[in-house]
C-alpha positions as a printed NumPy array, in Angstrom:
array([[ 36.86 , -42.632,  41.9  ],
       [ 37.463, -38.925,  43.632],
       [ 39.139, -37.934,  40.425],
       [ 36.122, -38.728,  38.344],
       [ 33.195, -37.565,  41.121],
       [ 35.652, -34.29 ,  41.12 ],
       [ 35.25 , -33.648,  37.527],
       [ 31.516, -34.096,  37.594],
       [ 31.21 , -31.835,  40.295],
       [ 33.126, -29.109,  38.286],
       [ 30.88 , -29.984,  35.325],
       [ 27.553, -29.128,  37.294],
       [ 29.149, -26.118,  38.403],
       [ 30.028, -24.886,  35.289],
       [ 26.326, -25.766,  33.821],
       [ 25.101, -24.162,  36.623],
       [ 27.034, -20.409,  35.918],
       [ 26.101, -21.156,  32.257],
       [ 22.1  , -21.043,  33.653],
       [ 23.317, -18.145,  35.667],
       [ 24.908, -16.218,  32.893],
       [ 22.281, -17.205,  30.154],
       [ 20.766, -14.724,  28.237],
       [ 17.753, -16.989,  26.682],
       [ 15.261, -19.452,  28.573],
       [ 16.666, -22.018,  26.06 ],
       [ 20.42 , -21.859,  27.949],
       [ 18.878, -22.018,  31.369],
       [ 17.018, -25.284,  30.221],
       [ 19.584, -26.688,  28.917],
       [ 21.236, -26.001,  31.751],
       [ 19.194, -27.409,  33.943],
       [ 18.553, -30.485,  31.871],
       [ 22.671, -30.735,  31.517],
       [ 22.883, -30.801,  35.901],
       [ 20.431, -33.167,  36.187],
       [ 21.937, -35.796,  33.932],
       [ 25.051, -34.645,  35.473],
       [ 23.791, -35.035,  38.835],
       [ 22.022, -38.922,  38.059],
       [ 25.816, -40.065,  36.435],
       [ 27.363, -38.811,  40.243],
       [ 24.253, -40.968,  41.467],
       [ 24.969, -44.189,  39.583],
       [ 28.381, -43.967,  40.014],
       [ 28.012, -43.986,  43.529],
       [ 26.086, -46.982,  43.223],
       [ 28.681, -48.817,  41.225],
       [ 31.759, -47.931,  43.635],
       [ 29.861, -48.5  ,  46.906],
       [ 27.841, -51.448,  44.942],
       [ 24.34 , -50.209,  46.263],
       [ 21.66 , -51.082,  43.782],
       [ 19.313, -48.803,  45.891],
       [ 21.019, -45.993,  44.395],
       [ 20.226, -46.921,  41.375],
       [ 16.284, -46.609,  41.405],
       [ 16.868, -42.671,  43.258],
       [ 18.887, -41.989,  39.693],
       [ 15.938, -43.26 ,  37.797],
       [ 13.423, -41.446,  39.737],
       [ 15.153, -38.392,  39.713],
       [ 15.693, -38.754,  35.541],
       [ 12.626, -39.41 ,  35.078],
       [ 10.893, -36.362,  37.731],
       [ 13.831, -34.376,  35.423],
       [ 12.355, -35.3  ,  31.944],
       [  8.617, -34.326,  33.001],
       [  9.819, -30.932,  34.432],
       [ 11.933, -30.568,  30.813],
       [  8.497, -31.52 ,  29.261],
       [  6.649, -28.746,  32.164],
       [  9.044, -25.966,  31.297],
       [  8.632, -26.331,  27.631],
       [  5.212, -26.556,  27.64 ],
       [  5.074, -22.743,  29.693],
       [  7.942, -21.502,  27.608],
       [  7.212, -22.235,  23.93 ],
       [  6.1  , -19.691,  22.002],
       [  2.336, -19.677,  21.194],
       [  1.825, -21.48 ,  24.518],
       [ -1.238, -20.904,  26.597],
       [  0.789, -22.106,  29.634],
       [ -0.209, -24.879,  31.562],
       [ -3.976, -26.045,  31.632],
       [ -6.426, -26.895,  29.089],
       [ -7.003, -24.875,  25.995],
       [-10.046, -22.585,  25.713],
       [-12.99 , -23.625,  24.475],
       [-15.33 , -21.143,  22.491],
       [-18.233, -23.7  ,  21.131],
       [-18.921, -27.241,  21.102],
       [-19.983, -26.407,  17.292],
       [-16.963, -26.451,  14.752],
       [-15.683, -23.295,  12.84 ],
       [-15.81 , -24.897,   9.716],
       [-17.765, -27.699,   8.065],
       [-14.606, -30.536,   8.192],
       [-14.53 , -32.407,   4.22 ],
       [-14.753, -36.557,   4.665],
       [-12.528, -37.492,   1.717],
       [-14.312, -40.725,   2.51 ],
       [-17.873, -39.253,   1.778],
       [-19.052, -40.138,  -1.422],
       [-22.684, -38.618,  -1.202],
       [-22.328, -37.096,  -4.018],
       [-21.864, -40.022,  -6.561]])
């Protein structure tokens, strides 16, 4: 069981210089997504060697708070992105008159 938690541990530290060292916003995601998947496998393996199924619902909350901040960080970091918030909002009228391929009021 050391052997393995040792291994993760060297894992997360090695995704964690790669985030360092990163030239791109991509590698530091990926980083970060990599240490907290990382980091929930030490969790439930915890919870399988010391047979705690409390453990078990931290490592889902703590995917799950890690998926939405994945979702957060893409969201400020794509290109094109007006960053977190709602888009603006010019005129309730549209731009352009939208075509119905349903209408028929010309038949």
């Amino acid at each position: 069981m050391l052997l393995i938690l040792m291994i993760i541990t060297i894992l997360i530290l090695a995704a964690l210089l790669r985030g360092i060292l990163g030239p791109t916003k991509l590698d530091r995601l990926i980083s970060v997504n990599a240490i907290t998947t990382l980091g929930s496998v030490f969790i439930l393996l915890l919870a399988f060697f010391n047979e705690d199924a409390g453990l078990v619902d931290i490592a889902l909350v703590f995917m799950l708070c890690a998926f939405v901040g994945g979702l957060w960080i893409l969201r400020v970091f794509a290109p094109g992105s007006r960053g977190p918030g709602l888009p603006e909002i010019n005129s309730i009228e549209p731009d352009e008159k939208e075509e119905n391929p349903n209408d028929r009021s010309d038949i």
